[in-house]
MIMITI-121676 format. One record per residue: x, y, z of N, C-alpha, C in turn. Coordinates in pm, whole numbers, padded with zeros to 5 digits, always signed. Layout:
BEGIN
XYZXYZXYZ;...
! end
This chain:
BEGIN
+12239+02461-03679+12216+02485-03821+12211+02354-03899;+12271+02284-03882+12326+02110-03952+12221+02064-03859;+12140+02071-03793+12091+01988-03745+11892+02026-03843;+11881+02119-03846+11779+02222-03934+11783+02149-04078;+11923+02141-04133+11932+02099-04237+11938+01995-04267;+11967+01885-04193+11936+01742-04138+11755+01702-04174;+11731+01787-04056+11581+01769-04083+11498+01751-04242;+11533+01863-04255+11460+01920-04379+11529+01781-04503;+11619+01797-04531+11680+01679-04591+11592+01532-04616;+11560+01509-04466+11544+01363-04440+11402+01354-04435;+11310+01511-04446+11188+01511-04466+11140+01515-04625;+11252+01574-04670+11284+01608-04804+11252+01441-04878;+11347+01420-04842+11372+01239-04938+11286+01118-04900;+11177+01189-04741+11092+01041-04710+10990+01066-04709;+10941+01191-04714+10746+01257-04782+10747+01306-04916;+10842+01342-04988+10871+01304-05114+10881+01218-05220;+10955+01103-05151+10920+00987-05214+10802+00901-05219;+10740+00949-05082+10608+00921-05053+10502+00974-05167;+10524+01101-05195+10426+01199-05237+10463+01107-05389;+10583+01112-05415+10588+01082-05551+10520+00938-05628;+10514+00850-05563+10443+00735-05604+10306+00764-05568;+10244+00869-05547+10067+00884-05533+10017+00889-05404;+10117+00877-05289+10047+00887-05180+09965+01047-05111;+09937+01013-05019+09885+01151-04965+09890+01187-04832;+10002+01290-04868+10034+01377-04727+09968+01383-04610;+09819+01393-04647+09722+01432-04551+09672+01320-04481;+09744+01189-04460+09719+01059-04420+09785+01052-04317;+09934+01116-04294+09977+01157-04152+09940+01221-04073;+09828+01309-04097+09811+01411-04000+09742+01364-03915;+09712+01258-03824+09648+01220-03765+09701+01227-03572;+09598+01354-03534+09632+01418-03398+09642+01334-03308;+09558+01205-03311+09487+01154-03201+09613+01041-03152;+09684+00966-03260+09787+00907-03292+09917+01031-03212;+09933+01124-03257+10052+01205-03195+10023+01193-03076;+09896+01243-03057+09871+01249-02861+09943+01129-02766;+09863+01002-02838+09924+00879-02820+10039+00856-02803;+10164+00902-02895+10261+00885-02886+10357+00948-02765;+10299+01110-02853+10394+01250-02738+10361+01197-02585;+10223+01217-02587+10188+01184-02466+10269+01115-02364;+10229+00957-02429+10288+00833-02399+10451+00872-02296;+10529+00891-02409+10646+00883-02436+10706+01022-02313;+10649+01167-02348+10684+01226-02214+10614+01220-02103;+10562+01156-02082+10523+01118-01984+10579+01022-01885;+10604+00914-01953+10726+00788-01912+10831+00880-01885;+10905+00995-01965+11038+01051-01963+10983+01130-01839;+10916+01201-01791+10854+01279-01656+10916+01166-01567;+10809+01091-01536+10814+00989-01446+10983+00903-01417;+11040+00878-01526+11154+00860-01519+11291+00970-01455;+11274+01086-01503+11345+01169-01461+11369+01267-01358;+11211+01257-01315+11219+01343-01179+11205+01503-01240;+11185+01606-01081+11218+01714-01119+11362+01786-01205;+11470+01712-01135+11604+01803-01171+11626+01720-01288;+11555+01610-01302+11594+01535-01498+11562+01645-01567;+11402+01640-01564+11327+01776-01668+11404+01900-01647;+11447+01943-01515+11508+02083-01577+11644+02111-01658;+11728+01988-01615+11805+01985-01695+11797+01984-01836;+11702+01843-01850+11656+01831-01997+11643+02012-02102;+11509+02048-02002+11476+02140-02063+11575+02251-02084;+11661+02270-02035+11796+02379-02051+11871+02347-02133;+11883+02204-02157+11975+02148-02240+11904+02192-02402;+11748+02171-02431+11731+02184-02580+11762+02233-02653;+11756+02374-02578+11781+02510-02720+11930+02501-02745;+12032+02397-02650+12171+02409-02680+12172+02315-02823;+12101+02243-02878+12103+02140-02945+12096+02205-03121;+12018+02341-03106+12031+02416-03243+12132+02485-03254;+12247+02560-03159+12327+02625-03143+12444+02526-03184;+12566+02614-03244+12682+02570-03257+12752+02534-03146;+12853+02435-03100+12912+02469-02974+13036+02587-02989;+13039+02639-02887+13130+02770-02823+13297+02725-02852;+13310+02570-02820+13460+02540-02774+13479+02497-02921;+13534+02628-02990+13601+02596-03107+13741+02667-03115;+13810+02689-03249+13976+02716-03216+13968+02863-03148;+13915+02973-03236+13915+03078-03165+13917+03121-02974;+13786+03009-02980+13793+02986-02823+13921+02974-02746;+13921+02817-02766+14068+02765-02712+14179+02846-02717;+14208+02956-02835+14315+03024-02819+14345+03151-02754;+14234+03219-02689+14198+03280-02636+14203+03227-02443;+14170+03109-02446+14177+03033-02309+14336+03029-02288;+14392+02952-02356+14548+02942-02357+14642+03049-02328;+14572+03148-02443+14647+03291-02426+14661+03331-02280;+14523+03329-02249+14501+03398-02058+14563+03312-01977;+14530+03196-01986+14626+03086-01887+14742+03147-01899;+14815+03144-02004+14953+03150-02038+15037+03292-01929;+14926+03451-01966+14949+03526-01914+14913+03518-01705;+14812+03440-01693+14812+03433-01546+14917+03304-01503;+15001+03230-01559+15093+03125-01519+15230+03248-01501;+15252+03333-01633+15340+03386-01656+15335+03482-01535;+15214+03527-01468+15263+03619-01329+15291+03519-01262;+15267+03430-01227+15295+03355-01095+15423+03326-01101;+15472+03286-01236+15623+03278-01237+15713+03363-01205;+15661+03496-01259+15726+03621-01201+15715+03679-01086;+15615+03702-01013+15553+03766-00916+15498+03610-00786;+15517+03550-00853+15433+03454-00736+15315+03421-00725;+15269+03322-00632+15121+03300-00668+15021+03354-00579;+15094+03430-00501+15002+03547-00424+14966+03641-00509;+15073+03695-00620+14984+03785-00714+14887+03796-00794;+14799+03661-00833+14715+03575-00813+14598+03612-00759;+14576+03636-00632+14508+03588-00555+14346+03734-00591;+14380+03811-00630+14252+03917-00668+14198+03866-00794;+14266+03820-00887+14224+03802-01040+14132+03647-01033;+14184+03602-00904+14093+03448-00918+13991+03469-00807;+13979+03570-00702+13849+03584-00604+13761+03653-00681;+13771+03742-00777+13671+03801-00868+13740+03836-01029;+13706+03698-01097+13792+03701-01219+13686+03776-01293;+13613+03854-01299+13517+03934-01396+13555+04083-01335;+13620+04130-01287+13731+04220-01227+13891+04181-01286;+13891+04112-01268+14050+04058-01329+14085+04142-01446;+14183+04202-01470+14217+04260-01592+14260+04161-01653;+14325+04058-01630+14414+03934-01748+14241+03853-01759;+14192+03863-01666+14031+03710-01732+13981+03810-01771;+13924+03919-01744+13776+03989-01859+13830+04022-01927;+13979+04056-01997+14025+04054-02152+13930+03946-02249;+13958+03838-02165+13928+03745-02282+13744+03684-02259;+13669+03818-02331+13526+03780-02316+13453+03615-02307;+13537+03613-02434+13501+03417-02492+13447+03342-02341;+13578+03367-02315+13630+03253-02193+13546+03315-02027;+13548+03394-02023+13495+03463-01896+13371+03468-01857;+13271+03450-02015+13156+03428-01985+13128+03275-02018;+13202+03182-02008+13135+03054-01954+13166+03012-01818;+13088+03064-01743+13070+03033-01591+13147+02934-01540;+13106+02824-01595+13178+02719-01510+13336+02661-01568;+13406+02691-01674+13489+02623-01698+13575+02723-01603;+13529+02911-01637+13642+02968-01531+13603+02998-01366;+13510+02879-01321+13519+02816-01184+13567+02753-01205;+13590+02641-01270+13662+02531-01265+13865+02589-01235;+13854+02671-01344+14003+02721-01349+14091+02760-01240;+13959+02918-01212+13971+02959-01059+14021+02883-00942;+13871+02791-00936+13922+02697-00806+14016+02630-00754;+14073+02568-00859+14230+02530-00889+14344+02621-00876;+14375+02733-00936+14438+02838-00855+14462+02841-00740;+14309+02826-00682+14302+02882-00537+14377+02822-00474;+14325+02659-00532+14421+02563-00415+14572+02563-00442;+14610+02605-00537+14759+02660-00579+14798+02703-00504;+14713+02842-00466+14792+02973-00382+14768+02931-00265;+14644+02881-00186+14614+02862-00055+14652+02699+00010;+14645+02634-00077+14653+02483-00025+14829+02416-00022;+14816+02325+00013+14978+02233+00038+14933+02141-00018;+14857+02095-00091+14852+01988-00206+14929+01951-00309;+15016+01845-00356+15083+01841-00453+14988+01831-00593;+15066+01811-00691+14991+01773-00799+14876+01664-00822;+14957+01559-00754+14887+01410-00753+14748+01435-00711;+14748+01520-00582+14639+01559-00540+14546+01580-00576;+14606+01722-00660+14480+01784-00766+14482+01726-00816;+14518+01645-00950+14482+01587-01039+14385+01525-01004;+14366+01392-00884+14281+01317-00826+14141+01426-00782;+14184+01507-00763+14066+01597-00739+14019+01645-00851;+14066+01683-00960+14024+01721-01080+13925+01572-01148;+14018+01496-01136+13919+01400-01161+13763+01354-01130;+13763+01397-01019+13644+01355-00949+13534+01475-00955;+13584+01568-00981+13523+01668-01041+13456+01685-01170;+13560+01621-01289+13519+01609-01395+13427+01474-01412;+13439+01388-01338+13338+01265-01302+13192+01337-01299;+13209+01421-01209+13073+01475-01176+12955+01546-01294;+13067+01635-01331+13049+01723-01434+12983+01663-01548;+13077+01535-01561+12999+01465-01708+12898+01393-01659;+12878+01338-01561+12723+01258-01513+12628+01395-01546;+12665+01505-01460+12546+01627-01466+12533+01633-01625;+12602+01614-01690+12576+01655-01861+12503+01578-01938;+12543+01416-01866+12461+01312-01919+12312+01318-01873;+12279+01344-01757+12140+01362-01765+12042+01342-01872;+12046+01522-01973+11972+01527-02086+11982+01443-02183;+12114+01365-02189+12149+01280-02317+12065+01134-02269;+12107+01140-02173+12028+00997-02111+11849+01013-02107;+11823+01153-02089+11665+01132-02132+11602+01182-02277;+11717+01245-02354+11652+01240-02487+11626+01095-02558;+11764+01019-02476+11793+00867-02574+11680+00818-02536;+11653+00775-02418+11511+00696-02342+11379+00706-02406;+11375+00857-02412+11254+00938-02521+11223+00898-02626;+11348+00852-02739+11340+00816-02864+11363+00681-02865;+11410+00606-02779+11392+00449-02716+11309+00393-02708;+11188+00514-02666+11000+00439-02618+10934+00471-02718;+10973+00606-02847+10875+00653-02932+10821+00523-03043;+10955+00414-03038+10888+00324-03130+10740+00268-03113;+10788+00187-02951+10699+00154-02842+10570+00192-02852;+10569+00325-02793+10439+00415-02820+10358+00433-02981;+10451+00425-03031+10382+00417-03177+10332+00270-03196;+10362+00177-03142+10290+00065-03174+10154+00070-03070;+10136+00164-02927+10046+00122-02840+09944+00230-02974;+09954+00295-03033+09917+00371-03080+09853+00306-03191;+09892+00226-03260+09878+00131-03374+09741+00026-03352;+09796-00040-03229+09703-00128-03126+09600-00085-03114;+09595+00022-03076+09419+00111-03039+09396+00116-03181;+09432+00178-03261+09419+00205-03368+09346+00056-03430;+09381-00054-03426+09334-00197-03426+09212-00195-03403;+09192-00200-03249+09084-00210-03175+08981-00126-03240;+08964+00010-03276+08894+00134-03307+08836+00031-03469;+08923-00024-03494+08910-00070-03680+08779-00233-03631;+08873-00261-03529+08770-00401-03468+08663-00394-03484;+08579-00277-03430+08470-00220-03368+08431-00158-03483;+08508-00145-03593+08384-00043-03655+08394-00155-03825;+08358-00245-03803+08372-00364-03886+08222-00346-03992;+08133-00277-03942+08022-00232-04006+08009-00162-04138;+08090-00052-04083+08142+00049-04232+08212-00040-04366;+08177+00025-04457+08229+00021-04552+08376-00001-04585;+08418-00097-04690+08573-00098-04734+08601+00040-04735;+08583+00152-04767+08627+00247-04817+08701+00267-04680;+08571+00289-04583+08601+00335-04481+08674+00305-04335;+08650+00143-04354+08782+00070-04264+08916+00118-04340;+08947+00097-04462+09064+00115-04536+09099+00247-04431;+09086+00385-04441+09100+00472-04373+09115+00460-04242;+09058+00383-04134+09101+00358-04028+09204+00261-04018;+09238+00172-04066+09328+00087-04069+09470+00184-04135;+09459+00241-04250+09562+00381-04288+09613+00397-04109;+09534+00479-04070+09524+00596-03947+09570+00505-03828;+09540+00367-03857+09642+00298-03718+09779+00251-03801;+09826+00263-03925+09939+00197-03962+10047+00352-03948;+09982+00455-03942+10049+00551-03910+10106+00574-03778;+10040+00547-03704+10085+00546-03546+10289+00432-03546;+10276+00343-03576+10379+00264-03620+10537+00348-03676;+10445+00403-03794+10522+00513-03863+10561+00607-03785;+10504+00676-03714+10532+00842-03655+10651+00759-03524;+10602+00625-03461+10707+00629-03384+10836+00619-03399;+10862+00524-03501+10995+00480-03545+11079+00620-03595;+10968+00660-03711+11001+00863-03768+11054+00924-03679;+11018+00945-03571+11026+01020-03479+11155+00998-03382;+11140+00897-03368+11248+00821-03301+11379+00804-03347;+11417+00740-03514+11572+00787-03544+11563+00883-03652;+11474+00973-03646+11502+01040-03758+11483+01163-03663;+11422+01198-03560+11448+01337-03461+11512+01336-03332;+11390+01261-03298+11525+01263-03137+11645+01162-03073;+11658+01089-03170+11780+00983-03190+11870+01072-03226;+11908+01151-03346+11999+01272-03350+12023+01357-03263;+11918+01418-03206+11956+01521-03102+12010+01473-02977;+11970+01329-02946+12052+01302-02804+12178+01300-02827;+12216+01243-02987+12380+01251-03033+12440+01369-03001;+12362+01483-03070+12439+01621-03061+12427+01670-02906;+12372+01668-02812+12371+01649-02677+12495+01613-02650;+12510+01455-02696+12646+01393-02650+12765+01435-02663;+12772+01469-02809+12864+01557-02877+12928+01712-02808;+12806+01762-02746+12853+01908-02699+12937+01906-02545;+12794+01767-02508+12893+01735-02336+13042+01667-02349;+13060+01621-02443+13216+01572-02528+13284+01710-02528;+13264+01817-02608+13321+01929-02625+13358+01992-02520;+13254+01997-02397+13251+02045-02288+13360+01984-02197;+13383+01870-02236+13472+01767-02131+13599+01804-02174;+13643+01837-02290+13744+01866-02354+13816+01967-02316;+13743+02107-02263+13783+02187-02266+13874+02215-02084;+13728+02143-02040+13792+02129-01909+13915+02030-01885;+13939+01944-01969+14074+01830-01957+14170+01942-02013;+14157+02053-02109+14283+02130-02121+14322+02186-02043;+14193+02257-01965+14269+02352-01849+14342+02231-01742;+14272+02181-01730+14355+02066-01593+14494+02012-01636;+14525+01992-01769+14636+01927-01821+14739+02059-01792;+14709+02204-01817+14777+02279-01858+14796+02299-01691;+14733+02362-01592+14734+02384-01470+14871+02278-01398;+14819+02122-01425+14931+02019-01357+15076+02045-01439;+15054+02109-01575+15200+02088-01599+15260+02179-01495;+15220+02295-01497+15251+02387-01452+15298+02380-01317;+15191+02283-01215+15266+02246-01111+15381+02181-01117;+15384+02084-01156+15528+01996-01234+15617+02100-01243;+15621+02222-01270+15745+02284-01253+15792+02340-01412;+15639+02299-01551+15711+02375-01635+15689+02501-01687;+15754+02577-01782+15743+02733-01775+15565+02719-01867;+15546+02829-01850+15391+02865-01915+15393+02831-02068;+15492+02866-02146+15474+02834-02240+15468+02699-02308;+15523+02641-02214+15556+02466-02254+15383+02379-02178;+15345+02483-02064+15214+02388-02016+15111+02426-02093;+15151+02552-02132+14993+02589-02216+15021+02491-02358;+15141+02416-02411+15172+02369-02540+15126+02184-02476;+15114+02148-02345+15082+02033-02273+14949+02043-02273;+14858+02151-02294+14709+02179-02305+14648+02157-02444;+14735+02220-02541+14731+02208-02681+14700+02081-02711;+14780+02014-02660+14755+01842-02691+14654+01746-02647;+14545+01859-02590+14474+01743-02513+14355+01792-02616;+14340+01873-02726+14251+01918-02766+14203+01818-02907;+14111+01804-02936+14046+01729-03041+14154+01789-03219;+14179+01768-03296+14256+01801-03407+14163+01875-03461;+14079+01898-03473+13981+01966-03540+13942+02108-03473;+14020+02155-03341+13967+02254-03274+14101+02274-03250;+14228+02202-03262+14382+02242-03209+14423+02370-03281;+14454+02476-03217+14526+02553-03311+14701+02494-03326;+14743+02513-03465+14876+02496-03439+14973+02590-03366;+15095+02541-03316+15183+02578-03190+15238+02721-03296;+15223+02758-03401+15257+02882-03435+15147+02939-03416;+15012+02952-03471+14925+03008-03444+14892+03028-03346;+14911+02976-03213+14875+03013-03032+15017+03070-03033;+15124+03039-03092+15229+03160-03035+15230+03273-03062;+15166+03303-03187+15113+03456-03223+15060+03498-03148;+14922+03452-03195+14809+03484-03083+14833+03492-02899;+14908+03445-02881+14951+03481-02694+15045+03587-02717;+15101+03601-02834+15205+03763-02841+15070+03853-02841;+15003+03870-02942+14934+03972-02967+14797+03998-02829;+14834+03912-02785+14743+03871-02673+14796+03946-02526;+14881+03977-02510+14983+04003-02405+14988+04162-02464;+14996+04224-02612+15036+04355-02638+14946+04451-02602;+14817+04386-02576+14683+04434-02562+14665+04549-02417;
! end
């Protein structure tokens, strides 16, 4: 939504101001110049990225208009369920466990909490860890080191798209000048015509210049941010569960690891330690 309104804003205050001193709109529209550029520019990003760049890329876009998911509601809802699947193991053991994490969309304590159940991978991530709880002789140190290297992974796979939107809007300047250049050449050659009419071609190559730089921090220079931003969010969420999981190995009760999870969360998405203590009561009455 902020990113919509971004736009419009910054189109608002720089073809506006344009328009307002006498210029004319219809001086950008020049196709042959976009071709030049778009072209240019995904094309290099093709060639650079390979097949699994582009598909990533392309999965990643439509996340870029969307809000991200990992906000407080979320998180307190994650906590809550942790809290209640730590709290059996404490009671019951960590064999009792062992059905709710081989098919947690069966689980009565995980498909409570829709939020959380339908993002695939954070409750693999969760799961898997369990597992090695209940099935493995690993200490903490272990996992942790394993969590790590996991979350290593995770954020390279995320960087992908961020790394080829940035590249994208890296070359659009670029391309707007190869664009400019021809645009030169085309004006070289047609030295015959009339002032009126070089003026207009010379316009139509100073635009090429324009559309790249435009294009470049004013569209997709932002969106690789918000890219960055969401794979940030994303990283976040998974450092809570891992923080909350190791306390837990450490030996402390559920309520104190899920309050060791709390803390790993950004201030702006933390619920306070009364508000998740409600919410895991009313969460549990269910």
């Amino acid at each position: 939504m902020f990113v919509i309104i971004g736009y419009i804003f910054m189109c608002v205050c720089i073809l506006g101001a344009y328009a307002a001193h006498g210029g004319h709109l219809g001086t950008f529209w020049q196709p042959s110049e976009l071709i030049i550029i778009f072209g240019g520019a995904i094309g290099a990003m093709i060639a650079a990225q390979g097949a699994k760049g582009m598909k990533s890329t392309i999965a990643a876009l439509p996340l870029m208009f969307k809000s991200s998911p990992y906000n407080k509601p979320f998180y307190m809802d994650l906590f809550a369920m942790m809290f209640e699947i730590l709290s059996k193991v404490r009671k019951e053991g960590l064999m009792s466990i062992e059905t709710d994490i081989e098919d947690p969309h069966s689980s009565p304590i995980i498909s409570k909490y829709a939020s959380v159940s339908h993002d695939h991978h954070l409750t693999e991530f969760l799961c898997d860890y369990l597992r090695l709880m209940v099935g493995g002789n690993l200490n903490s140190m272990e996992i942790e080191n394993l969590m790590d290297v996991e979350l290593e992974a995770h954020h390279a796979d995320a960087h992908v798209a961020v790394d080829a939107v940035t590249k994208l809007a890296d070359g659009l300047p670029a391309f707007g000048i190869v664009a400019a250049v021809m645009g030169v050449v085309h004006v070289m050659g047609s030295l015959h015509l009339p002032p009126p009419a070089l003026g207009e071609l010379i316009g139509a190559a100073l635009v090429g210049t324009f559309m790249g730089i435009w294009l470049a921090y004013g569209f997709f220079g932002p969106l690789a941010t918000v890219l960055e931003k969401q794979g940030l969010a994303t990283s976040i969420a998974f450092q809570a569960v891992k923080v909350t999981l190791l306390a837990s190995l450490n030996g402390y009760a559920p309520q104190v690891a899920v309050e060791f999870g709390r803390k790993a969360l950004s201030i702006h998405e933390r619920p306070s330690f009364k508000e998740l203590e409600e919410h895991v009561k009313n969460a549990k009455g269910k």
